[in-house]
Every structure is written in C-alpha cells, then in structure tokens.
C-alpha positions in Angstrom: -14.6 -16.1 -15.9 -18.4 -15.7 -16.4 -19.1 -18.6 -13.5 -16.6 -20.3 -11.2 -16.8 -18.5 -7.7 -13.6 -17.2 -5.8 -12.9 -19.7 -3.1 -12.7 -17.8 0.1 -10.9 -18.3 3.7 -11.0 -16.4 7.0 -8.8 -16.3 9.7 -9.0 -14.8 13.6 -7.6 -14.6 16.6 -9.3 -13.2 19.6 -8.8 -12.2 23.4 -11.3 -11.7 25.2 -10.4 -10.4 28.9 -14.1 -9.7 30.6 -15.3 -7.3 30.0 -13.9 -7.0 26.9 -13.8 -9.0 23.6 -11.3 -8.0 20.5 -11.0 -10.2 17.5 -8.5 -9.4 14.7 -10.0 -11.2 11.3 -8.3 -11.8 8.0 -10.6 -12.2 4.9 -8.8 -13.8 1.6 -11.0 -14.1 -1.7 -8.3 -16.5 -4.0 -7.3 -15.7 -7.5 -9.4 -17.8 -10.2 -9.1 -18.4 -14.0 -10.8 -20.4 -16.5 -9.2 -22.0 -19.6 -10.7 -18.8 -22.1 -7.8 -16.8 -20.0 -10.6 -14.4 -17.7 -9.4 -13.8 -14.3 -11.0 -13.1 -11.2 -7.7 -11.5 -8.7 -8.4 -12.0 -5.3 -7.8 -9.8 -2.6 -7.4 -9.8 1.3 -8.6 -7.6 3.8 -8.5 -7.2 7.7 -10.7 -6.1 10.2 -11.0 -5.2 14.0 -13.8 -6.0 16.2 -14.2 -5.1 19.6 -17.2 -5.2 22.1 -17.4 -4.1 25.8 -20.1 -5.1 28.4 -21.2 -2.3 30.1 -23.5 -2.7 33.3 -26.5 -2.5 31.4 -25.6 -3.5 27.6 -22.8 -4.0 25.6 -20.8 -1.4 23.2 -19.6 -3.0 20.2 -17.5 -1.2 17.7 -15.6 -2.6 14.3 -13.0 -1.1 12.0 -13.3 -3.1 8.8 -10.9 -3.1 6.1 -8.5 -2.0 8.6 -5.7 -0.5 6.1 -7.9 0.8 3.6 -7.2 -1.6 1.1 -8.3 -0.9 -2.7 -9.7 -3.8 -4.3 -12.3 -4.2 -7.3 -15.2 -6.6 -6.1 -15.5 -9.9 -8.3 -18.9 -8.7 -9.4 -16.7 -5.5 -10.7 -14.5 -7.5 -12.3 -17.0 -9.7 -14.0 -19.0 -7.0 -15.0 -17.3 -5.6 -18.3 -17.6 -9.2 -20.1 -21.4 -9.3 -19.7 -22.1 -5.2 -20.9 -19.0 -4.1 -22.3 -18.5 -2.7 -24.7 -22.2 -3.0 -26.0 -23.6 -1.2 -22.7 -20.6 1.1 -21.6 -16.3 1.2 -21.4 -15.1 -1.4 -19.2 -14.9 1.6 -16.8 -18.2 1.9 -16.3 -18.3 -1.4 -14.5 -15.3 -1.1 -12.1 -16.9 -1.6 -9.0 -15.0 -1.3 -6.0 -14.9 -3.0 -2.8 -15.6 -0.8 0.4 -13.0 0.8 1.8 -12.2 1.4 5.5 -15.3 1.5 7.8 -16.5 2.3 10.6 -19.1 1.0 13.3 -20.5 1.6 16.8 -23.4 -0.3 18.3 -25.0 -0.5 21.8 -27.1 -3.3 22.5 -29.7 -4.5 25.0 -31.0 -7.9 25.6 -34.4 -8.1 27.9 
C-alpha cells in the first residue's frame, strides 16, 4: 500500500445556545488494501469543541481525541515498506497518531 490514500469522512452535531457553541465531531480514516496484500487500517476518533463569547472576546476550548484512542498514523503504517529493513526494524517507523489533547484560546476581533 505504497499509494492509494485512506478515504476519509467526518461527522458533527452542534448546539449552539448564545452564548455558547459545542460541537461533538467524529473523524473516520477507512481501511484500504491493494492487490500485493499491504493494508492501511483505519481508525476513528472524536472530539469536543466548545467556544463561549465573552463581552469582549470569545473563549474557545477543544478536547481532541476525546477517549484517548491509540491509533498508528497511515504515514506510520506506510513507513516500514519504504526503509525497513534496509534503514531500521519495522519498529522504528511506528508512528503514532496524537493522543488526547488539549486546547484553550481567547480571541479578539477589532
């Protein structure tokens, strides 16, 4: 699976009662193989966003990958058939998606 792309889908529903604003987002990345047998496994995550207008600005704050899930990025799972085993184990290449994490942002606009 040294080409083809993942397809990808994301789902949300929000409520936004002034003056706040939550959205609860799904991200999918779909299993893909090719007909040498690779495999790319997909993986799902969800996040939480949230914003609140203050009287001067808005607070904005986000939990993403909301449960923490482990996941190896497709890059990571691409990886060992380009350099391994001539540049490193398989190992070596594992790169892993990010796990949960967190945000907080105040804003302006003028």
């Amino acid at each position: 699976m040294k080409t083809a792309s993942p397809s990808k889908a994301t789902a949300y529903i929000g409520w936004a009662p002034d003056p706040w604003s939550l959205r609860v987002q799904s991200t999918t990345s779909f299993d893909v193989s090719d007909a040498q047998g690779y495999k790319v496994d997909g993986y799902t995550t969800v996040d939480l966003l949230g914003s609140y207008q203050l009287p001067v600005g808005t607070l904005s704050f986000s939990i993403e990958n909301l449960f923490d899930r482990d996941y190896t990025t497709v890059w990571g799972q691409r990886a060992p058939l380009y350099y391994s085993p001539g540049y490193g184990p398989a190992s070596l290449y594992d790169y892993k998606g990010r796990g949960r994490t967190f945000g907080l942002n105040y804003s302006v606009l003028f």
